[in-house]
C-alpha positions as CSV (number, residue, x, y, z in Angstrom):
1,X,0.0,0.0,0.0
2,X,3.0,2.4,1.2
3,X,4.1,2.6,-2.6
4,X,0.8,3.3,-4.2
5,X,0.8,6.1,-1.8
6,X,3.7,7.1,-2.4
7,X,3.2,7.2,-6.2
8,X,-0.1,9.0,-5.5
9,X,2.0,11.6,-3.6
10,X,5.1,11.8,-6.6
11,X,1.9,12.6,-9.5
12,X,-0.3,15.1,-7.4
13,X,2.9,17.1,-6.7
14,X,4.2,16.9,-10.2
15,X,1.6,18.3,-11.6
16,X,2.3,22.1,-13.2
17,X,1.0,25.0,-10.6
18,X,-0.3,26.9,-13.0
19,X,-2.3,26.7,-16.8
20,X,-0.7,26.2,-19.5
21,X,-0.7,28.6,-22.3
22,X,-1.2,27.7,-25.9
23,X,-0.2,30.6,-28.5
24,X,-1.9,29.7,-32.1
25,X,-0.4,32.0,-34.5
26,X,-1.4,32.5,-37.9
27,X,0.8,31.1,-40.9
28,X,3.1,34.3,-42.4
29,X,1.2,35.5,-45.0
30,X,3.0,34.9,-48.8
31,X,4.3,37.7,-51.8
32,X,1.0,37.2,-53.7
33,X,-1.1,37.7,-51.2
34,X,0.6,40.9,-50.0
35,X,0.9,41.7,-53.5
36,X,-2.9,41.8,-54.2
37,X,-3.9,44.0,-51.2
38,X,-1.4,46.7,-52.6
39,X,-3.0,46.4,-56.1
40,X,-6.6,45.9,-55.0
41,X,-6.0,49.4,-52.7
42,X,-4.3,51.4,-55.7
43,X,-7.4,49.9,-57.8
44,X,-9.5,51.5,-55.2
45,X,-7.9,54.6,-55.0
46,X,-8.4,54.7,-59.1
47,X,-11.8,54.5,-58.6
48,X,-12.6,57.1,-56.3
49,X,-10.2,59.3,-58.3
50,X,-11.9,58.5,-61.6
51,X,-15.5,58.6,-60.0
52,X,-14.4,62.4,-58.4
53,X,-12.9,63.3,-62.3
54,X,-16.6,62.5,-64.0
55,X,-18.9,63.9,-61.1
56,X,-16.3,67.1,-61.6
57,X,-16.8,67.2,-65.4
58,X,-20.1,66.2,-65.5
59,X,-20.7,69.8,-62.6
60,X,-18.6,71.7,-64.5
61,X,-20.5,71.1,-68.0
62,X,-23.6,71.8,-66.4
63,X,-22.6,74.8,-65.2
64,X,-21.2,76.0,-68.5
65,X,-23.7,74.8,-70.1
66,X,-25.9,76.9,-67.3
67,X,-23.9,80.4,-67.9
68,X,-24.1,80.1,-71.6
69,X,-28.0,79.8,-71.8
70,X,-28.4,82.8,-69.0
71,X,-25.8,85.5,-71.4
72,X,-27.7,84.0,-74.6
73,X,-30.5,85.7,-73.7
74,X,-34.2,84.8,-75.2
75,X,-34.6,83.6,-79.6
């Protein structure tokens, strides 16, 4: 019985104090993927440039287009 006990007594006390910590980190992300965020950003910064160029024209004209039938004056 004494070494049942006594091998009772050697796992209880071997047993860590405190928890144990598991880090999961993600994979390191690869060239291509890096790669497409950079030119899916710059393709969205194209697009809000272009979008701003038209709605700019498209103002511009009208107001042009405004001025020249005021000075015309009536047919």
């Amino acid at each position: 019985m004494l070494p049942r006990l006594r091998l009772f007594v050697f796992l209880v006390w071997a047993q860590p104090a405190g928890p144990i910590i598991v880090d999961i980190t993600e994979p390191p992300k690869s060239e291509l993927s890096r790669l497409s965020q950079v030119l899916l950003g710059s393709l969205g910064l194209s697009g809000v440039l272009a979008l701003a160029a038209i709605t700019l024209g498209i103002a511009l004209g009208g107001l042009m287009f405004w001025l020249k039938r005021r000075s015309a004056g009536p047919y």
